[in-house]
Backbone of each chain as nested JSON, in Angstrom:
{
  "chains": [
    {"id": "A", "residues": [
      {"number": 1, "name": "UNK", "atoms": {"N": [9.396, -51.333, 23.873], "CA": [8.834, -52.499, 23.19], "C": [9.974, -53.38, 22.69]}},
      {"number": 2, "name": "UNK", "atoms": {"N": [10.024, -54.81, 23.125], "CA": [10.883, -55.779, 22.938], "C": [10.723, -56.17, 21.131]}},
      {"number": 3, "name": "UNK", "atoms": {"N": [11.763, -56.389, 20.609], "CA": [11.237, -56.757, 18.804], "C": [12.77, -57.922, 18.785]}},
      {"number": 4, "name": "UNK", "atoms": {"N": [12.572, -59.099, 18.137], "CA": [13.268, -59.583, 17.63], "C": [13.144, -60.302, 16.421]}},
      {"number": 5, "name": "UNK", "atoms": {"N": [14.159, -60.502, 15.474], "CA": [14.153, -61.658, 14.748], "C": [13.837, -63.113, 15.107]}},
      {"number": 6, "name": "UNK", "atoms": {"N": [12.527, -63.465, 13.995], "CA": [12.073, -64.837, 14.574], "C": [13.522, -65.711, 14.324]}},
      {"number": 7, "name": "UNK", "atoms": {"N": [14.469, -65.911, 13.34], "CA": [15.921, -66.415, 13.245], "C": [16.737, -66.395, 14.267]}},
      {"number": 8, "name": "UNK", "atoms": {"N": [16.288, -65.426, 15.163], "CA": [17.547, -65.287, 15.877], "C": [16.99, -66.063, 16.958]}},
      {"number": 9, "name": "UNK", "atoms": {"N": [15.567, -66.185, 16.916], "CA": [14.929, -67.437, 18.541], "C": [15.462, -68.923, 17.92]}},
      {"number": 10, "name": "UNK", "atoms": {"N": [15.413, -69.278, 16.726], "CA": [15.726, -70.898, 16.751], "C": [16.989, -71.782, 17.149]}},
      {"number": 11, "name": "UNK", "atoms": {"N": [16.615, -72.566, 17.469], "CA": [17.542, -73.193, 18.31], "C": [18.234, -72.862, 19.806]}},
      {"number": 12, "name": "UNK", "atoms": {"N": [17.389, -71.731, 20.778], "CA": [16.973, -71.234, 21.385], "C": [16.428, -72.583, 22.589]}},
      {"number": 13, "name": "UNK", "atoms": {"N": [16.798, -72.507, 23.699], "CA": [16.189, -73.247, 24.594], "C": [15.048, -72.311, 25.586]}},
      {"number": 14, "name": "UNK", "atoms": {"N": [14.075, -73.59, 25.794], "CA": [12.89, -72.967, 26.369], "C": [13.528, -73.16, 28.402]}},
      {"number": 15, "name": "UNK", "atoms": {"N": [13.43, -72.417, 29.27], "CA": [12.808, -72.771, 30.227], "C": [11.968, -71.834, 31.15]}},
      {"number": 16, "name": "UNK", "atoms": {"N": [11.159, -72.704, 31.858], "CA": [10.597, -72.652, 32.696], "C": [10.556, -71.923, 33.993]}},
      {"number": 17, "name": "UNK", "atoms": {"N": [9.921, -71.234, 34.401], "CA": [10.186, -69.856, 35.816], "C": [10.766, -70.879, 37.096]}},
      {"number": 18, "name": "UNK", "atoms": {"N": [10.204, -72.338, 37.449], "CA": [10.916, -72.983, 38.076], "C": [12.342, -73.394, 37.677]}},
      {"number": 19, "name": "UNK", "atoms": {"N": [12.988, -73.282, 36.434], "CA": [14.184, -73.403, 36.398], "C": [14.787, -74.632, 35.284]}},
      {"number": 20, "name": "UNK", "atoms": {"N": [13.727, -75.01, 35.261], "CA": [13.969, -76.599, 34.483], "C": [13.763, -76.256, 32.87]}},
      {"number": 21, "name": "UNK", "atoms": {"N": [14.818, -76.958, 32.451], "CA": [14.831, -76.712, 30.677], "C": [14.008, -77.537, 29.698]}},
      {"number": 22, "name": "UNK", "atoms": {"N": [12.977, -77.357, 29.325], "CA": [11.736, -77.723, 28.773], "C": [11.777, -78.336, 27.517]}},
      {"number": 23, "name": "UNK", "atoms": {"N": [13.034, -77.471, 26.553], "CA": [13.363, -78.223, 25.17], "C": [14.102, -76.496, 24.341]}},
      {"number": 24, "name": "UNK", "atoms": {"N": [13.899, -77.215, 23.17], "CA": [14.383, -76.204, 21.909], "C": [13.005, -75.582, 20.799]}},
      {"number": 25, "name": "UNK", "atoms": {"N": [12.851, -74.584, 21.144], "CA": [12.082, -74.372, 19.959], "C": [12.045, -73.952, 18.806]}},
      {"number": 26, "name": "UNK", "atoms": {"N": [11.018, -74.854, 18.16], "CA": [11.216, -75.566, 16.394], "C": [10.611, -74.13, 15.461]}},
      {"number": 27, "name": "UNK", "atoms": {"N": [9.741, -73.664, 16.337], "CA": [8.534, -72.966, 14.868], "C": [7.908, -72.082, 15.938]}},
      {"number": 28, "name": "UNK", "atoms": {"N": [7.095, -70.846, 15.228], "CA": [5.925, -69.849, 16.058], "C": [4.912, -70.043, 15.337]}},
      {"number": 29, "name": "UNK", "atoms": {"N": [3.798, -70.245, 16.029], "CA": [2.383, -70.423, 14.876], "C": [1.635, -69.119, 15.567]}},
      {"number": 30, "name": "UNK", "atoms": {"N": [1.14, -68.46, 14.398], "CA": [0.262, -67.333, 14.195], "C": [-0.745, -66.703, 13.667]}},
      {"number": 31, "name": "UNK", "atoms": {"N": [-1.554, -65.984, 13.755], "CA": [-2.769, -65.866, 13.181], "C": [-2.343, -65.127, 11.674]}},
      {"number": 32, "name": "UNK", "atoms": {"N": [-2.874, -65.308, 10.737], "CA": [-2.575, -64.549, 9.633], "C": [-3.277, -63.501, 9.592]}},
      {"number": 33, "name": "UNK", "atoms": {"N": [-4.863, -63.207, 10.187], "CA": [-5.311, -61.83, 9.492], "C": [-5.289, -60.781, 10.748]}},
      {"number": 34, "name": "UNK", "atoms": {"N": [-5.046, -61.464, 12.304], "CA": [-4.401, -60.067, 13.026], "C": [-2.692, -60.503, 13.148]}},
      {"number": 35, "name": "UNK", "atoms": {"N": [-2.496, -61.412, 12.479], "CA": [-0.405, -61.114, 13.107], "C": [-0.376, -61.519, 14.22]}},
      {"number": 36, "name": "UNK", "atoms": {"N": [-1.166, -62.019, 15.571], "CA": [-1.521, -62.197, 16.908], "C": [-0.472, -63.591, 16.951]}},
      {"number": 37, "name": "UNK", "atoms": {"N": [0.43, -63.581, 17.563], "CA": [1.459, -64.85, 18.313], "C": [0.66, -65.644, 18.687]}},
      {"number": 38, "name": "UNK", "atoms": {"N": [0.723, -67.216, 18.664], "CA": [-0.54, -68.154, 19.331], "C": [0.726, -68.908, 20.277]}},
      {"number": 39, "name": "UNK", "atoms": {"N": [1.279, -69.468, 19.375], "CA": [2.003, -71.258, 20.655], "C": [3.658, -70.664, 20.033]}},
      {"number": 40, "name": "UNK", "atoms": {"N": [4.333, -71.025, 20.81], "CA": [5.409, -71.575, 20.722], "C": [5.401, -73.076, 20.548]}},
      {"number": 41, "name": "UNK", "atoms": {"N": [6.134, -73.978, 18.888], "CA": [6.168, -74.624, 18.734], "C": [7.932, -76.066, 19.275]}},
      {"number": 42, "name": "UNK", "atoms": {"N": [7.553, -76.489, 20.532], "CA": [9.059, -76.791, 20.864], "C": [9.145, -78.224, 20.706]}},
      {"number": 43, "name": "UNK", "atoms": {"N": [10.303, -78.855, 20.943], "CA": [10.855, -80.082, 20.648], "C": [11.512, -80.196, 22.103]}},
      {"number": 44, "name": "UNK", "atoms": {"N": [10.4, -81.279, 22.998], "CA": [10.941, -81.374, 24.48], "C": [11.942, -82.083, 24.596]}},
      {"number": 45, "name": "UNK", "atoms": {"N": [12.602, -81.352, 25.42], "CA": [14.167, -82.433, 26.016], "C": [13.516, -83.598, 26.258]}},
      {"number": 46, "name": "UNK", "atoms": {"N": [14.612, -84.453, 26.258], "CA": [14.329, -86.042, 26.381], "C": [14.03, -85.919, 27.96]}},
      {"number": 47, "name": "UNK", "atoms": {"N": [14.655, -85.436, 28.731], "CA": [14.063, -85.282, 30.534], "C": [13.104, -84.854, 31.009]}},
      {"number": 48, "name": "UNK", "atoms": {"N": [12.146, -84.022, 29.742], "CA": [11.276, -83.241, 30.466], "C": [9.999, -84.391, 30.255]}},
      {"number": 49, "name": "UNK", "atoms": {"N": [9.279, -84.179, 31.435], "CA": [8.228, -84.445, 31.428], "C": [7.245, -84.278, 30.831]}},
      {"number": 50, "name": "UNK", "atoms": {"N": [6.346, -84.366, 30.013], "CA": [5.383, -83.329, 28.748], "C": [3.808, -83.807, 29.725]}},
      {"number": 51, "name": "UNK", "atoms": {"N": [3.428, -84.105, 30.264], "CA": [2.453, -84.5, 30.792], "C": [1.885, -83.303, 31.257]}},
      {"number": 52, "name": "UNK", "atoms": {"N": [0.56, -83.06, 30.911], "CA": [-0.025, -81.858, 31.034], "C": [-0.339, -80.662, 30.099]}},
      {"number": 53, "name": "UNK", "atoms": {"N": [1.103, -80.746, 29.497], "CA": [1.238, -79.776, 28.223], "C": [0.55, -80.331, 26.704]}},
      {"number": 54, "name": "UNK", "atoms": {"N": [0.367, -79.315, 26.169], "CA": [-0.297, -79.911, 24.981], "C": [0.41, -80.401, 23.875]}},
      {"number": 55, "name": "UNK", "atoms": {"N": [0.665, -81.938, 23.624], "CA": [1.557, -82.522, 23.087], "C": [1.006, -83.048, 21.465]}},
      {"number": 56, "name": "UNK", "atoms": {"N": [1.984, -83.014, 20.755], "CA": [1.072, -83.032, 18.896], "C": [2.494, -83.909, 18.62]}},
      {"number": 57, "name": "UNK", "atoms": {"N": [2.409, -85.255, 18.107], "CA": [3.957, -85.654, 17.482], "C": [5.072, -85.401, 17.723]}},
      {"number": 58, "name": "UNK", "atoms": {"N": [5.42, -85.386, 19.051], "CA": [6.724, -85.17, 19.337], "C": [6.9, -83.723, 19.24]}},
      {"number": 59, "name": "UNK", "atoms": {"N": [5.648, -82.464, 19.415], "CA": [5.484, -81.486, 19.535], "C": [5.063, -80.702, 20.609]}},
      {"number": 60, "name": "UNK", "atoms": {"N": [5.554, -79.894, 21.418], "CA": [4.772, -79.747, 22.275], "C": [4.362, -78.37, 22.227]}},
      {"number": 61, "name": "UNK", "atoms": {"N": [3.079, -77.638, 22.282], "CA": [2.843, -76.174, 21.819], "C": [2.254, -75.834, 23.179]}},
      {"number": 62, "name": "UNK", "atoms": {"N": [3.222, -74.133, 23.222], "CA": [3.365, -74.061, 24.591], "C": [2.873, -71.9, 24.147]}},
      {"number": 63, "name": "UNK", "atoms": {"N": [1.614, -71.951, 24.847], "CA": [1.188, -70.571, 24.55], "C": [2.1, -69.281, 24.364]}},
      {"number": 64, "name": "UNK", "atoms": {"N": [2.077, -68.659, 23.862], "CA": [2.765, -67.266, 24.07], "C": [2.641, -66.588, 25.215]}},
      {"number": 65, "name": "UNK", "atoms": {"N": [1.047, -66.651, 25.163], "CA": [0.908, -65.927, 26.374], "C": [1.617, -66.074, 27.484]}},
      {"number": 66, "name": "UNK", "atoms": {"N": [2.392, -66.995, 27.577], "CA": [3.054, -67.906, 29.218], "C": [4.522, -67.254, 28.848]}},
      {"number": 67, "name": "UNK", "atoms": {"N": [4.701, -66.689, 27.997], "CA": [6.403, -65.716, 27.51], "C": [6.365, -64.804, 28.726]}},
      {"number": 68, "name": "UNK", "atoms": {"N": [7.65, -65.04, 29.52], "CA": [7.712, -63.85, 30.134], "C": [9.09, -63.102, 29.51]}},
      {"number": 69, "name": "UNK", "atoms": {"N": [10.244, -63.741, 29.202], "CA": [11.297, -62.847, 28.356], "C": [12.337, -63.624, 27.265]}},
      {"number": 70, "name": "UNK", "atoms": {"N": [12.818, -63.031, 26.289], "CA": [13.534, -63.496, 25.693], "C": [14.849, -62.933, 26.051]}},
      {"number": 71, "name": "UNK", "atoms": {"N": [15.961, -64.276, 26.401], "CA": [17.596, -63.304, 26.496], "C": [18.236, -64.393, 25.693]}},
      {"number": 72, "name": "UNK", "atoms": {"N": [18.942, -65.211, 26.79], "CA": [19.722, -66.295, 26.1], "C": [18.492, -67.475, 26.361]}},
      {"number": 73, "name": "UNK", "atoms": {"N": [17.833, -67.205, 27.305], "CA": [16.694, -68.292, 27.058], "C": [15.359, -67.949, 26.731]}},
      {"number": 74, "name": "UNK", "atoms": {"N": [14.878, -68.688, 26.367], "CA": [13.006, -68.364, 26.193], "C": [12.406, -68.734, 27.75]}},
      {"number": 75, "name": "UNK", "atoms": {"N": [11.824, -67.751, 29.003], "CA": [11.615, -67.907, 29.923], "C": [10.243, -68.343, 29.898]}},
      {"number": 76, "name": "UNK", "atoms": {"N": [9.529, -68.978, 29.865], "CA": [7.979, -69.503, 30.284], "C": [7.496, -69.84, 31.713]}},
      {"number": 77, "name": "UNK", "atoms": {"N": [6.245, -69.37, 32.032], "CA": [5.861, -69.354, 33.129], "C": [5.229, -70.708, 33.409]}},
      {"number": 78, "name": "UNK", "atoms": {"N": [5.652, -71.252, 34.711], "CA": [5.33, -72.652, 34.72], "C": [3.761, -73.245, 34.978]}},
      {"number": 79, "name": "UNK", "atoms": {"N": [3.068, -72.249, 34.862], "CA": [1.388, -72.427, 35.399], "C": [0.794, -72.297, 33.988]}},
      {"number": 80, "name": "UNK", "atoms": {"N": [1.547, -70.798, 32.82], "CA": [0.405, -70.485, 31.96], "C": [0.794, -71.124, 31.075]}},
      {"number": 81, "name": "UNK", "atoms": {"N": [1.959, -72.139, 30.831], "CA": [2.331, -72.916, 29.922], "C": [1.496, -74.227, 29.613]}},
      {"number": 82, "name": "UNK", "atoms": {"N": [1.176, -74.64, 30.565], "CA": [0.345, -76.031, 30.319], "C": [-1.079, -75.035, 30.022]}},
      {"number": 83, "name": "UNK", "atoms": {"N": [-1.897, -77.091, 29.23], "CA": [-2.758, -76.384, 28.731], "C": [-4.357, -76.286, 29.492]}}
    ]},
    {"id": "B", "residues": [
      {"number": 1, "name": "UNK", "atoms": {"N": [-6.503, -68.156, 10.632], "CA": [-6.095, -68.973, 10.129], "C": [-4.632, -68.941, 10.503]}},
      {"number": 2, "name": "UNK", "atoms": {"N": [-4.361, -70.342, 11.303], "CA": [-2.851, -70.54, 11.897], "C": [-2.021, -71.16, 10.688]}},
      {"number": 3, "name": "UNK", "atoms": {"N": [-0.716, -70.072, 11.182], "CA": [-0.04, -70.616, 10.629], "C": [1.387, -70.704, 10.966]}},
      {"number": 4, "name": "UNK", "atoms": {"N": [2.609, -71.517, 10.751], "CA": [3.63, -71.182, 11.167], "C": [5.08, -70.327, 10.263]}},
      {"number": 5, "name": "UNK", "atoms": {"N": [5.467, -69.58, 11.193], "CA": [6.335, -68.279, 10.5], "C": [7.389, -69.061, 9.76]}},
      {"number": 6, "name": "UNK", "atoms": {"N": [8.049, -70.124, 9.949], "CA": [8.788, -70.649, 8.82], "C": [8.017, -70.943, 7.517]}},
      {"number": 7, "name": "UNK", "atoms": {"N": [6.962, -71.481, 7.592], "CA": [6.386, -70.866, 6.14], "C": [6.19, -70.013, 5.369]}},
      {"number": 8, "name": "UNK", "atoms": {"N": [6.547, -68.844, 5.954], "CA": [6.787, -67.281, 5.181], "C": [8.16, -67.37, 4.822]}},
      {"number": 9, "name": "UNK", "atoms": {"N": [8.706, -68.215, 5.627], "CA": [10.651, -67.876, 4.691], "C": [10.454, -68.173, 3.586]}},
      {"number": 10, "name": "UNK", "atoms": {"N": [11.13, -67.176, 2.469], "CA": [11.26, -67.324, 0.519], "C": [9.933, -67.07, 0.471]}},
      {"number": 11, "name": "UNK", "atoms": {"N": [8.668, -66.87, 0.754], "CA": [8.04, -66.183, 0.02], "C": [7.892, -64.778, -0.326]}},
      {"number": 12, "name": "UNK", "atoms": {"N": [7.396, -64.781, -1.608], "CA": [7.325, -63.66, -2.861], "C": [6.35, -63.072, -2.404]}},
      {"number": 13, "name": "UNK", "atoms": {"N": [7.018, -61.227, -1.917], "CA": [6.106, -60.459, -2.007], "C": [5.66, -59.26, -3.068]}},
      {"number": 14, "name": "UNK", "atoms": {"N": [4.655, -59.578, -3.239], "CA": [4.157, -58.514, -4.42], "C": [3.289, -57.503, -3.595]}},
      {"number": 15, "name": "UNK", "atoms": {"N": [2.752, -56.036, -4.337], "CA": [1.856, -55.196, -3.925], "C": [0.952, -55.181, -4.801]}},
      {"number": 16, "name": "UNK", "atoms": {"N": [-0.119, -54.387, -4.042], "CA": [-1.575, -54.487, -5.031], "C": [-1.665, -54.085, -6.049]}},
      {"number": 17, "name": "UNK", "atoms": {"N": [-0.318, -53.915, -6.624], "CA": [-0.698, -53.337, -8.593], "C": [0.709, -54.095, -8.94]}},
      {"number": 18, "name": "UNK", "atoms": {"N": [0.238, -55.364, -8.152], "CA": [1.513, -56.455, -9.127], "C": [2.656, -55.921, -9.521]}},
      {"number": 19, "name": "UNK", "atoms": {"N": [3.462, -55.582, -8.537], "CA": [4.965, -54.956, -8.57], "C": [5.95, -56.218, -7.476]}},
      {"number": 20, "name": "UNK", "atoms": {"N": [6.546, -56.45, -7.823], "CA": [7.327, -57.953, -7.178], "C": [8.019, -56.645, -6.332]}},
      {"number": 21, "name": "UNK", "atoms": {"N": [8.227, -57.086, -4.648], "CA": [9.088, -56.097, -3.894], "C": [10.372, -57.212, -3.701]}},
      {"number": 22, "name": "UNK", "atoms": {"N": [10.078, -58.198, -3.255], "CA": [11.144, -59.223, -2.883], "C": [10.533, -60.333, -1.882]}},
      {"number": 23, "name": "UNK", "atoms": {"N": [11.727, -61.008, -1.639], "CA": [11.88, -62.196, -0.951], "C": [11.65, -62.011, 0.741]}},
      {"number": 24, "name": "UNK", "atoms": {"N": [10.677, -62.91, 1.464], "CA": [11.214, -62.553, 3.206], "C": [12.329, -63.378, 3.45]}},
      {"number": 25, "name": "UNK", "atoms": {"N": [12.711, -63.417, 4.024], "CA": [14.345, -63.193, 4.417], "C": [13.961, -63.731, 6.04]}},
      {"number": 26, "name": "UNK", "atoms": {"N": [13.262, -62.715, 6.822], "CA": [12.584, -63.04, 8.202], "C": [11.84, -62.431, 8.463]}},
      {"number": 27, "name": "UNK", "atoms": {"N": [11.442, -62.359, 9.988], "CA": [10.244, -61.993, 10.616], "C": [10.377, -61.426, 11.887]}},
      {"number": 28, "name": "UNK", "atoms": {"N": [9.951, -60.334, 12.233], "CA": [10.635, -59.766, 13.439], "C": [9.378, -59.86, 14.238]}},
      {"number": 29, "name": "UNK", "atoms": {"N": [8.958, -60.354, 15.42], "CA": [8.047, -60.681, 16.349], "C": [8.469, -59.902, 17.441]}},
      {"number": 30, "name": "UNK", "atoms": {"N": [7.21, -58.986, 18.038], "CA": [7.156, -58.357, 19.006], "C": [6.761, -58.555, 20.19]}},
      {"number": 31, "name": "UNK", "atoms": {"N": [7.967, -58.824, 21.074], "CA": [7.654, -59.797, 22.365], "C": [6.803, -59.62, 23.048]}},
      {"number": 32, "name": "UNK", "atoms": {"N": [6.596, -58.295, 23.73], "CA": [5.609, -57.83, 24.488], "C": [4.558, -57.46, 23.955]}},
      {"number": 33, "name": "UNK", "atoms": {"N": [4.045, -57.3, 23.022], "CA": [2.403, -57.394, 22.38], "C": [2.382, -58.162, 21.848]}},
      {"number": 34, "name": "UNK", "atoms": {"N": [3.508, -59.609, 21.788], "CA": [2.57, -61.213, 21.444], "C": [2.329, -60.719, 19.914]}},
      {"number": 35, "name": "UNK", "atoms": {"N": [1.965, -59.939, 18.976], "CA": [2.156, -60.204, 17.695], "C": [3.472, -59.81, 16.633]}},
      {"number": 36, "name": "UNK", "atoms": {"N": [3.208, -60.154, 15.239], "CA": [3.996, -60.327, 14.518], "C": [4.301, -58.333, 14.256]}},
      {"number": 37, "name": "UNK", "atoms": {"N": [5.644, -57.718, 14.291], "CA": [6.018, -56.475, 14.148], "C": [6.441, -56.057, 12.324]}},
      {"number": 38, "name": "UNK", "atoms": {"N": [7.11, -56.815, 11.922], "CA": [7.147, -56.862, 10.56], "C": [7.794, -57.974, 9.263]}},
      {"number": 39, "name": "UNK", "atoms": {"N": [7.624, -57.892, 8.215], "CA": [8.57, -58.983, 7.34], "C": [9.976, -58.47, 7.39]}},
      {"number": 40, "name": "UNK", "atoms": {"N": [10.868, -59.031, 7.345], "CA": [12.08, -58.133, 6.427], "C": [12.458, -58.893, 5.458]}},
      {"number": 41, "name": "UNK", "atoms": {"N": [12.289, -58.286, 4.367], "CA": [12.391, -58.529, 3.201], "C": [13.247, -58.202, 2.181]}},
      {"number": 42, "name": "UNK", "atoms": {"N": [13.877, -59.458, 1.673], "CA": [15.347, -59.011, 0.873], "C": [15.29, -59.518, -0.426]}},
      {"number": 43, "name": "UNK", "atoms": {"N": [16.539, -59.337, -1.48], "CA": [16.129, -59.397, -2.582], "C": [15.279, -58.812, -3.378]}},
      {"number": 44, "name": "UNK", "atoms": {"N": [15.621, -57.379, -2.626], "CA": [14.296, -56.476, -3.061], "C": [14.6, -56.114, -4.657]}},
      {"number": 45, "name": "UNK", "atoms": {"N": [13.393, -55.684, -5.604], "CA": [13.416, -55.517, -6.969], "C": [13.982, -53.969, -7.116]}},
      {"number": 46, "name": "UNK", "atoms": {"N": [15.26, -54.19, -7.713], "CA": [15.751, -52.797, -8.085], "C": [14.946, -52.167, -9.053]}},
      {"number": 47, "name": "UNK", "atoms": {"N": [14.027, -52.372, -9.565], "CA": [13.402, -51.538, -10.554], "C": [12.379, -50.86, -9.24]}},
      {"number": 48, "name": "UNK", "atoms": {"N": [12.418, -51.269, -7.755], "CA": [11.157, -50.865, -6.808], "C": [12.031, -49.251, -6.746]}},
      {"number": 49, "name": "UNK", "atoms": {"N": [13.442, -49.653, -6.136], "CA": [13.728, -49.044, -5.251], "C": [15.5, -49.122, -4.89]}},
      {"number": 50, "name": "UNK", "atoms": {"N": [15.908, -48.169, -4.656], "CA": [17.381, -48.211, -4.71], "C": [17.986, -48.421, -3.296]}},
      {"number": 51, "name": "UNK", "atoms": {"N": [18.081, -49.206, -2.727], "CA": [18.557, -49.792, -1.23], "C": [20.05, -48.926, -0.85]}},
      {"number": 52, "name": "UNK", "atoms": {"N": [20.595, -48.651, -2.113], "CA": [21.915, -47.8, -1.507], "C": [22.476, -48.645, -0.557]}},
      {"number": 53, "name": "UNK", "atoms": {"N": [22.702, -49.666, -0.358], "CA": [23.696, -50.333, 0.524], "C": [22.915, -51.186, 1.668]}},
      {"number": 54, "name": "UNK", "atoms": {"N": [22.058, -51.036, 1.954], "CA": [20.961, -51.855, 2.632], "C": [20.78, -52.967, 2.053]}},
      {"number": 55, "name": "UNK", "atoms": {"N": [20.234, -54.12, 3.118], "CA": [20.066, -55.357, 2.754], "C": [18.655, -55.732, 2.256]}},
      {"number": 56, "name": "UNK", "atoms": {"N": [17.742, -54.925, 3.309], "CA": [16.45, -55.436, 2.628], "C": [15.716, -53.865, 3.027]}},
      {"number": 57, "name": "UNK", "atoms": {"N": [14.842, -54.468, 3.186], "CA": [13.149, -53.925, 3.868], "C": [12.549, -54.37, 5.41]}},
      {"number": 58, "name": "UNK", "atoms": {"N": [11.941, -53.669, 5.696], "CA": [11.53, -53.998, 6.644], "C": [9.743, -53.378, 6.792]}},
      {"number": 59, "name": "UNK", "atoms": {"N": [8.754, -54.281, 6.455], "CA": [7.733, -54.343, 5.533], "C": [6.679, -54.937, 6.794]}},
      {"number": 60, "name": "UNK", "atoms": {"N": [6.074, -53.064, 7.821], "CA": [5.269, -53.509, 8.607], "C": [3.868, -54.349, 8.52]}},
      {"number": 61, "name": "UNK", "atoms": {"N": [3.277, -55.006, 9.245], "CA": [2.354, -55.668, 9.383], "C": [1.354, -55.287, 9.095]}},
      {"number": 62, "name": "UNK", "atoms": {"N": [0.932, -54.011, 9.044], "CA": [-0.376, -53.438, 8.978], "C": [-0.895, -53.095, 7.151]}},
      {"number": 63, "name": "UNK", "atoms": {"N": [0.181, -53.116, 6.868], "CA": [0.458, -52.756, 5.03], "C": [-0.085, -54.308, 4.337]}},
      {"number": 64, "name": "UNK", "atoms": {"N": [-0.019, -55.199, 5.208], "CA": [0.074, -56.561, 4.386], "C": [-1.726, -56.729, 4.056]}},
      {"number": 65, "name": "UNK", "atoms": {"N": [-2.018, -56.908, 2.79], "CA": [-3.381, -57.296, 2.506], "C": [-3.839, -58.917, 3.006]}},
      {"number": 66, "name": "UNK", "atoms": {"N": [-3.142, -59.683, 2.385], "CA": [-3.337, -60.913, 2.136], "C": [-1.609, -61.96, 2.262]}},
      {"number": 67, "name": "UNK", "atoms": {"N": [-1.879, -63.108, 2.811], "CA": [-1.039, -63.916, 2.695], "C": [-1.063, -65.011, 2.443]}},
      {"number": 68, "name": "UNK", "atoms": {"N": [-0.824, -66.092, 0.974], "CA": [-1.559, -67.227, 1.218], "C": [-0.29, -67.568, 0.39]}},
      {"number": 69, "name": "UNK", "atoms": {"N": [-0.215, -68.022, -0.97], "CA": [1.229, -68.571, -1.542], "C": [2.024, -67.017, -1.635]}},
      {"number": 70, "name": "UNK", "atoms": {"N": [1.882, -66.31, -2.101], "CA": [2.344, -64.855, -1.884], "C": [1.842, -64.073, -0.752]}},
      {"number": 71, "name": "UNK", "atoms": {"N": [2.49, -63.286, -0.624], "CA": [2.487, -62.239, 0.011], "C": [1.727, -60.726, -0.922]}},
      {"number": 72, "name": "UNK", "atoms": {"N": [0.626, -60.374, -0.545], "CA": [0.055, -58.856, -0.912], "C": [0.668, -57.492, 0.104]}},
      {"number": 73, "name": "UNK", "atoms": {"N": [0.883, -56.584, -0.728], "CA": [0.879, -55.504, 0.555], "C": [0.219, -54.648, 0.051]}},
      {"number": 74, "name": "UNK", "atoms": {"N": [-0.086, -53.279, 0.533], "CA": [-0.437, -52.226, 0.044], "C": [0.805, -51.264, -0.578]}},
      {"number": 75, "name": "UNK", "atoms": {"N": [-0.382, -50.873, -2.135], "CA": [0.932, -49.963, -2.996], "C": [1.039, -48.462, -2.491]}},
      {"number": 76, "name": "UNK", "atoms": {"N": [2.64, -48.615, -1.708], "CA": [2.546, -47.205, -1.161], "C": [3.43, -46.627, -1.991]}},
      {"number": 77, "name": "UNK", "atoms": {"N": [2.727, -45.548, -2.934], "CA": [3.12, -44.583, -3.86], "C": [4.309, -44.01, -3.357]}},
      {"number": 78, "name": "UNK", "atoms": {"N": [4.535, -43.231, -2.412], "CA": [5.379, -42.48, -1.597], "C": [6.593, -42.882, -1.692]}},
      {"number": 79, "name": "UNK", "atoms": {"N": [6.376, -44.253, -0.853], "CA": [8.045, -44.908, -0.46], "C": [8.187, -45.551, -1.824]}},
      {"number": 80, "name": "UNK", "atoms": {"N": [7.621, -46.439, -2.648], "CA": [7.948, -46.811, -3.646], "C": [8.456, -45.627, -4.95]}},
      {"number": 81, "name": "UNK", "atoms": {"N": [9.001, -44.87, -4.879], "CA": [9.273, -43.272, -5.79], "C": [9.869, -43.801, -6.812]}},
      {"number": 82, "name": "UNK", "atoms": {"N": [10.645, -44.509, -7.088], "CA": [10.828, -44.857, -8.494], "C": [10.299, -45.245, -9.989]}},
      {"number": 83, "name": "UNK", "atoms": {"N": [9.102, -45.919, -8.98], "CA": [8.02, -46.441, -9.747], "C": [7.563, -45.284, -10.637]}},
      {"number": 84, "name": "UNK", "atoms": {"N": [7.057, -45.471, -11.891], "CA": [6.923, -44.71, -12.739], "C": [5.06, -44.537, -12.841]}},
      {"number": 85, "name": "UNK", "atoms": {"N": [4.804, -43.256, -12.455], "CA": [2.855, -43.684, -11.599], "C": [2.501, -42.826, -12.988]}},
      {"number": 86, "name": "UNK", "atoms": {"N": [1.213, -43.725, -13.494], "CA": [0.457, -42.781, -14.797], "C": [-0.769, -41.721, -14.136]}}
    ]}
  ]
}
């Protein structure tokens, strides 16, 4: 079982299983009464395209569920990410 | 009820018989089951508990009652041993 410090993901770049770097992510939003991970909260690169994804103020919240690993990057899958 | 984990940084956790444990510090998220694994929690109250050289706590998920401006957990007699129980 993978465990990390949420500190140690910020400032952390997101990308994508096709390869392309998506942004930095800002925040994790979560359920309070099961603890259940919901979105990754990111801040898209100025190159990326956000069209499709679910975009809030210069926010773009990008499911957990679409996590496939954490190393030096946050890997997201390019299908379960949009919304 | 969503919420985001930088809003738990600096908050005050107490247990259910109003004993201050300390400060979160962070949050350790468990990648592969997608939820939250535990607080870690520092600035812990030396009257709880004697850390002996440790920084904090590490204050699983399942213990937590309630979270809204504080933090609740459950009072575990056991690990808390200092505590003086009537």
């Amino acid at each position: 079982m993978k465990k990390t410090f949420a500190r140690a993901l910020s400032k952390k770049q997101i990308m994508s299983t096709d390869g392309m770097v998506m942004g930095t992510i800002k925040n994790i939003t979560f359920d309070l009464h099961t603890g259940q991970v919901i979105d990754l909260v990111v801040k898209p690169d100025q190159n990326f395209e956000t069209a499709g994804y679910a975009v809030e103020a210069e926010r773009m919240f990008v499911p957990f569920e679409a996590v496939r690993d954490i190393k030096d990057y946050i890997v997201v899958d390019r299908y379960l990410s949009k919304k | 009820m969503k919420t985001q984990i930088t809003d738990l940084f600096g908050m005050h956790v107490y247990t259910d018989k109003a004993v201050l444990v300390g400060e979160i510090e962070d949050v350790v998220v468990d990648v592969d089951g997608k939820k939250i694994d535990s607080l870690a929690v520092s600035n812990i109250n030396p009257e709880l508990m004697d850390l002996k050289g440790f920084r904090g706590l590490r204050i699983p998920y399942r213990i937590i009652i309630a979270i809204g401006d504080i933090v609740i957990i459950r009072h575990l007699t056991g690990a808390f041993g200092r505590m003086k129980q009537e």
